[in-house]
C-alpha positions as CSV (number, residue, x, y, z in Angstrom):
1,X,-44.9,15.0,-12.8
2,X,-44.1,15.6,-9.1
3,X,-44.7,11.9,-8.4
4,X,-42.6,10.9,-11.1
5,X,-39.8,13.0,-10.2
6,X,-40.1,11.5,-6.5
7,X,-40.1,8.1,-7.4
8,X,-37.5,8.4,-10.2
9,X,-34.9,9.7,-7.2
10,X,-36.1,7.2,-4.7
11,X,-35.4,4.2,-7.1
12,X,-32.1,5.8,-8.2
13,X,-31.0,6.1,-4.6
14,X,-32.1,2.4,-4.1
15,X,-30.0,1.3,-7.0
16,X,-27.4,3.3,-6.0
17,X,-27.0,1.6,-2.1
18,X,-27.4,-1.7,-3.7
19,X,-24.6,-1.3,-5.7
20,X,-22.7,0.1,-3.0
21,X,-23.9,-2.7,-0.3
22,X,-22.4,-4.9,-3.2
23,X,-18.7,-4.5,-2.8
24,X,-17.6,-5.8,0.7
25,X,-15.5,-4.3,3.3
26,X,-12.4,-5.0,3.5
27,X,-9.7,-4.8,6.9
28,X,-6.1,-3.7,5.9
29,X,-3.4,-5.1,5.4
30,X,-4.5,-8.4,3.6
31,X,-1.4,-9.6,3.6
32,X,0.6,-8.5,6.6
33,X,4.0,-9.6,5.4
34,X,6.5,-8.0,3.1
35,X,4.9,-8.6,-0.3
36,X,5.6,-5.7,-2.2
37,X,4.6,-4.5,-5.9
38,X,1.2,-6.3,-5.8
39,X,-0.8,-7.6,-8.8
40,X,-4.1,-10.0,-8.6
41,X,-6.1,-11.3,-10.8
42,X,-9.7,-13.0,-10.4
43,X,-9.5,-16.6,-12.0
44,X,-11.4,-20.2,-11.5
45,X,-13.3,-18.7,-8.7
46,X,-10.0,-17.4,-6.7
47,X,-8.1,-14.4,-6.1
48,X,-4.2,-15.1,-7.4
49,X,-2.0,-12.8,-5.9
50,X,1.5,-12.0,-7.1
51,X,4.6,-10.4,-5.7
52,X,8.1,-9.5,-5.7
53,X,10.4,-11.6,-4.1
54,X,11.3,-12.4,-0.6
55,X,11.4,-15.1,2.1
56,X,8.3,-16.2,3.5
57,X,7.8,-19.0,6.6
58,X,11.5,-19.4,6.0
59,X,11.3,-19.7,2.0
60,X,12.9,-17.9,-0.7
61,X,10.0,-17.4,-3.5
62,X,11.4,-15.9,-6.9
63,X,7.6,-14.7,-7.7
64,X,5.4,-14.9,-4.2
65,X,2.0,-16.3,-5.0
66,X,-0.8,-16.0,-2.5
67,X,-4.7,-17.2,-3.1
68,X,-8.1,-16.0,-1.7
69,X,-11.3,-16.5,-1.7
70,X,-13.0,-13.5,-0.6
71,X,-10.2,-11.0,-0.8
72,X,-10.0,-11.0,3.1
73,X,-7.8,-13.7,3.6
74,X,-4.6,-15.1,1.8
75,X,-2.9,-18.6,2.3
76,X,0.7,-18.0,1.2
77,X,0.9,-20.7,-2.0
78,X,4.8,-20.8,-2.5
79,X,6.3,-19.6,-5.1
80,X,5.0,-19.1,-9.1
81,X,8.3,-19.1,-10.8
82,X,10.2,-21.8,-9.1
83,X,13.1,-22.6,-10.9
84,X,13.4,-18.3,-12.0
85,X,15.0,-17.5,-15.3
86,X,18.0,-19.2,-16.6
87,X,19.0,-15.6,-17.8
88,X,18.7,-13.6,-14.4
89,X,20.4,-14.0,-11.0
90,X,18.4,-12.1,-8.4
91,X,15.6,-9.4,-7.6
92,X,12.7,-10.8,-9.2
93,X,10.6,-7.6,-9.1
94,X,6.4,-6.6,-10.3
95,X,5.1,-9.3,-11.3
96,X,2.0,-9.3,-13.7
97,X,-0.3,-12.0,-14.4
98,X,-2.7,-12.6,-17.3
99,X,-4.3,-14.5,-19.5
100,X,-4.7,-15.2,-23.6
101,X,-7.7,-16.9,-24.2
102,X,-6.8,-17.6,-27.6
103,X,-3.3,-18.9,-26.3
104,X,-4.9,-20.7,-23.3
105,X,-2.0,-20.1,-21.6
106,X,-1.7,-17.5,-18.7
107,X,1.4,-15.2,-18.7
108,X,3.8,-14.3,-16.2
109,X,5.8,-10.5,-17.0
110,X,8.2,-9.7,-14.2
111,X,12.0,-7.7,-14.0
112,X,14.9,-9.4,-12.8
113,X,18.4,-8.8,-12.8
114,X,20.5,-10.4,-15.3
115,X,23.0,-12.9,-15.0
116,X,25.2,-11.1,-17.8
117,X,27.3,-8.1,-16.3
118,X,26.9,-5.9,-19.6
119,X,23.2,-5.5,-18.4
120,X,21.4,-4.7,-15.1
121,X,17.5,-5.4,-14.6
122,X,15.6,-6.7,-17.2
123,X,12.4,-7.9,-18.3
124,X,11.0,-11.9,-18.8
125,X,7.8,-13.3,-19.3
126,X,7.0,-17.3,-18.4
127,X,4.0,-19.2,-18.6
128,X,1.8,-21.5,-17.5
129,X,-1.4,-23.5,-17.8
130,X,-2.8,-22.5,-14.4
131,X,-2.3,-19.0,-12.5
132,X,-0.8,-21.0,-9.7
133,X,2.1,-21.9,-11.9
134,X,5.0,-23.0,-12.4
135,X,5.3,-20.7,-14.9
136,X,8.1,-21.3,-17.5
137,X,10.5,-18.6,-18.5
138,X,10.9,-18.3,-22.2
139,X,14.6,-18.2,-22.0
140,X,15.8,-15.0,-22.8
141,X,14.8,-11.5,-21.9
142,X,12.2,-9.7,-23.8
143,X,14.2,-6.5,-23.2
144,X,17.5,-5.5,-21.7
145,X,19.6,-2.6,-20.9
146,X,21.4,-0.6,-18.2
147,X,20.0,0.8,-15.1
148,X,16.5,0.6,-13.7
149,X,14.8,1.4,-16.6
150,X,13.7,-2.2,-18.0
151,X,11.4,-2.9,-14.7
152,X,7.9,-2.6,-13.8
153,X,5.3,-4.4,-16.8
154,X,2.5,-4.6,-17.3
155,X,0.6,-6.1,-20.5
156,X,-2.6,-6.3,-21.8
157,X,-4.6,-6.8,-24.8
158,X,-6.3,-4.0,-26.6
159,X,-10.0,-3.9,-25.9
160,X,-10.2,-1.5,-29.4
161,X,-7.4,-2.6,-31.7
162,X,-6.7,-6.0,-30.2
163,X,-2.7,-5.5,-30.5
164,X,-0.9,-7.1,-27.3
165,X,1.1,-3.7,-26.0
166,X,3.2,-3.7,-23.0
167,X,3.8,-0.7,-20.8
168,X,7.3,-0.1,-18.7
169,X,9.6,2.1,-16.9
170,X,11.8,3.9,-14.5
171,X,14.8,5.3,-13.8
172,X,14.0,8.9,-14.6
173,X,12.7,8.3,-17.9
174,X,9.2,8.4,-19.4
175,X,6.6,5.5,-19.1
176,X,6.6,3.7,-22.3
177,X,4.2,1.4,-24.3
178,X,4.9,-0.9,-27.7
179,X,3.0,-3.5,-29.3
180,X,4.2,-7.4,-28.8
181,X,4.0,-10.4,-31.3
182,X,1.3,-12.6,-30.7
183,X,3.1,-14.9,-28.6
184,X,4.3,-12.5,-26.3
185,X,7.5,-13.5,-26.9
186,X,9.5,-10.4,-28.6
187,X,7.9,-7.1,-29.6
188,X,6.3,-6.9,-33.0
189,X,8.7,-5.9,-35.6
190,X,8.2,-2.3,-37.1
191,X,6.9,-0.8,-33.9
192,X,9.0,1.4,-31.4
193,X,8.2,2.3,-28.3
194,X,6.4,5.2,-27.3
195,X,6.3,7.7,-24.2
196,X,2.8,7.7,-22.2
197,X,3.8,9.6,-18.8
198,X,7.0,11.7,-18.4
199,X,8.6,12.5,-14.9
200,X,9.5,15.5,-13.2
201,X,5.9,17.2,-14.2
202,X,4.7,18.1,-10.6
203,X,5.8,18.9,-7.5
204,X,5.2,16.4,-5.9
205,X,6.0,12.4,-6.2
206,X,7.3,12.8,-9.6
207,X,10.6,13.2,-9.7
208,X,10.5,9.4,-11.1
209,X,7.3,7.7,-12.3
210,X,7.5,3.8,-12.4
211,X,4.6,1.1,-11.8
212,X,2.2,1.6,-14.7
213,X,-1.1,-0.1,-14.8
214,X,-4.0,0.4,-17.4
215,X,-7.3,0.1,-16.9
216,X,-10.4,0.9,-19.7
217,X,-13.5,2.1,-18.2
218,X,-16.5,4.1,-20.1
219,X,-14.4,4.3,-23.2
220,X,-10.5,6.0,-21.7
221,X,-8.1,4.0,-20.6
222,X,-6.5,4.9,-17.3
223,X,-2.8,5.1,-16.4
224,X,-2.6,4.3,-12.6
225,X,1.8,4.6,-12.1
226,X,3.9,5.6,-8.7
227,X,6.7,8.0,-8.3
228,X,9.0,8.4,-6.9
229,X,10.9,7.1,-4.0
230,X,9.2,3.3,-3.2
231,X,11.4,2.2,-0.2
232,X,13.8,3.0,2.5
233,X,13.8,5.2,5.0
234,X,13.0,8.1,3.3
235,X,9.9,6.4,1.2
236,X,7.7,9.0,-0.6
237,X,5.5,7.0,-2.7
238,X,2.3,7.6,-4.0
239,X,-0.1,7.0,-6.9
240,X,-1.2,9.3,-9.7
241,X,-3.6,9.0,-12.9
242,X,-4.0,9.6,-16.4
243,X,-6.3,9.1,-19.0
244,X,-6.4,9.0,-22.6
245,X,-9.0,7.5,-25.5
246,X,-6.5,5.8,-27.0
247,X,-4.2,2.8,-25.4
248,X,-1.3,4.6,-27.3
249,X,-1.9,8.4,-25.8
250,X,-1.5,11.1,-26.2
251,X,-2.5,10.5,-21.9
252,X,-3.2,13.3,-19.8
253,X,-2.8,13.8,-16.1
254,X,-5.7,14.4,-13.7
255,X,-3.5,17.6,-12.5
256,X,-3.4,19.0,-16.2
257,X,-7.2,17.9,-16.8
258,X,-8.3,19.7,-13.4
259,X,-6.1,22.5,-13.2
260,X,-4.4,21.9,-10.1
261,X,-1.3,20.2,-11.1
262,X,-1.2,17.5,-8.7
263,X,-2.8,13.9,-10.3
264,X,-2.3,11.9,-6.9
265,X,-5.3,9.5,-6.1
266,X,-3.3,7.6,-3.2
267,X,-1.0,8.9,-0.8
268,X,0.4,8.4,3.3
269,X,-1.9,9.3,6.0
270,X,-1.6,8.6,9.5
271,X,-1.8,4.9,9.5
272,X,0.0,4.2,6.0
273,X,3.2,5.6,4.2
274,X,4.5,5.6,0.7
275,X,1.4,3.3,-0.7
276,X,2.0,2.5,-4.5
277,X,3.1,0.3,-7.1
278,X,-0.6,-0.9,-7.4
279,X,-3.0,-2.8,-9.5
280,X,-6.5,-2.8,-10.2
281,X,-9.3,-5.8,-10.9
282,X,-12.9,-6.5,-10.6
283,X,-14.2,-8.8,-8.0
284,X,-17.2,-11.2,-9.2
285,X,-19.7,-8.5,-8.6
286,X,-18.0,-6.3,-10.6
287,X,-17.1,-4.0,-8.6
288,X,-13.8,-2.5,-8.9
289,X,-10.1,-2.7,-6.4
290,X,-7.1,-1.0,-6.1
291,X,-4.4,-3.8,-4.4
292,X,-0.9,-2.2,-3.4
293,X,1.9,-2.1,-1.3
294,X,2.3,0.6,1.9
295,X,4.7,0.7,5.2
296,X,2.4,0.7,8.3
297,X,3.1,4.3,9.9
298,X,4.4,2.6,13.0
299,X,6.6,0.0,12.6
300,X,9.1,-1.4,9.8
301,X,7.8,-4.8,8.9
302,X,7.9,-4.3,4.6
303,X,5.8,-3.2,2.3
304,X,2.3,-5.1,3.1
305,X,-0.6,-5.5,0.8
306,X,-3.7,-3.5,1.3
307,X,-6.6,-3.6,-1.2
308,X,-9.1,-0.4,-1.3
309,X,-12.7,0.3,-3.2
310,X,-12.2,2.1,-6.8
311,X,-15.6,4.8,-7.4
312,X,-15.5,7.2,-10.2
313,X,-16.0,10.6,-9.7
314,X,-16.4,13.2,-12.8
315,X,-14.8,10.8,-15.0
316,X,-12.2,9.7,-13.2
317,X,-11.5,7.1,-10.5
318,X,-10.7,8.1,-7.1
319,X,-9.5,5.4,-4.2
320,X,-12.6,5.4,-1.5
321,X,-12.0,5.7,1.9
């Protein structure tokens, strides 16, 4: 039984350093340009990278768009929603990409600012045969409203229930989640939305709480969101988790779950300040990634893209360093 016990480590450890050898190292930044509020997705054998906009090699991109191969390195591809929203006028902010395989059709969510003065930022959806684009607005906004609360989407379909649910928010208010027709177009009628994460819970980086991002693993799904100051010169991002076994809620923080009321995962060191608004994805091995935005410590050249190994540690994911 001695032998056995021997051998049964030694082969764990061996599958353990195998799977660890698997995921590649990666040099930060990947992108080392402003290209803030990340998301990627893995599609067609390439790495699609989207971002809020900004002027790159001299171009102004609505939705930036960058491709890789290998994670390491990104060709700047133009711009995924060329001709914007016939509804909005400026700040075309966190993107997210993906895809209906019952639609065929991939799907761009994004907030924007709206060409009509009785509302501020909003949220659209476009899409497109091929996550290069150009992706097609759908004409109107699939929600409006004052402030900064309509911003920051992200939508996904149901790995349990099926229903297509979008997540939102900012602006001081709780992160919300309803369910969406079936074409993405509207939200489905009958449903309300729903608070998942409510600011001002802990000390620290949650006076606001913006940025969500879901993720199922081992049957929870996990709320990756920022708070609570992204930019500027006082910047004091970071990003926290939840979990819950149900895409509705009731989600709890890692801070209520471990006692120490502080659910952070991600925050500034001495190379990198406010990191946040991120997303996660599986490379074709896979093994799991947390891309995001960060200042370098040292100089002011924008928020630039940095992508990080995801490990799971007592049921819950941690960013590895």
């Amino acid at each position: 039984m001695k032998n056995l016990s021997y051998w049964c480590q030694l082969l764990s450890s061996v599958i353990f350093l195998c799977s660890t050898a698997a995921a590649q190292n990666i040099d930060n930044p990947v992108i080392n340009h402003d290209f803030p509020d990340p998301a990627i997705i893995h599609a067609n054998g390439k790495y699609y990278g989207y971002a809020t906009n900004s002027v790159v090699k001299g171009k102004y991109a609505h939705i930036q768009l960058a491709i890789s191969t290998d994670l390491q390195h990104w060709s700047d591809s133009g711009d995924a929603l060329p001709n914007g929203a016939p509804w909005a006028n400026r700040d075309y902010w966190a993107p997210h990409v993906m895809y209906d395989p019952d639609l065929k059709q991939y799907i761009l969510f994004y907030a924007a600012r709206s060409a009509n003065k009785d509302f501020d930022m909003c949220i659209g959806v476009a899409f497109a045969d091929n996550p290069s684009g150009p992706f097609l607005d759908k004409g109107t906004p699939l929600i409006a409203g004052k402030g900064y609360v309509n911003i920051d989407p992200f939508a996904m379909i149901d790995q349990k229930s099926r229903k297509k649910l979008l997540y939102w928010g900012s602006d001081h208010v709780p992160l919300k989640v309803q369910e969406l027709s079936e074409d993405w177009k509207s939200f489905k009628p009958g449903t309300t939305a729903s608070p998942v994460v409510f600011p001002a819970q802990e000390k620290e980086y949650s006076t606001l709480v913006e940025g969500p991002w879901v993720d199922y693993h081992n049957g929870y799904y996990y709320l990756y969101y920022s708070g609570d100051n992204c930019c500027g010169p006082h910047a004091n991002y970071a990003v926290m988790i939840a979990r819950a076994k149900n895409a509705l809620g009731r989600f709890r923080r890692l801070g209520e779950a471990n006692g120490t009321g502080k659910s952070v995962i991600l925050e500034k060191d001495d190379q990198w300040k406010a990191p946040g608004h991120n997303a996660i994805f599986k490379d074709n091995k896979g093994n799991t990634y947390i891309a995001f935005h960060a200042f370098k410590a040292d100089s002011r050249s924008g928020r630039v893209m940095l992508i990080k190994r995801i490990v799971y540690q007592h049921g819950w994911p941690a960013v590895k360093k």
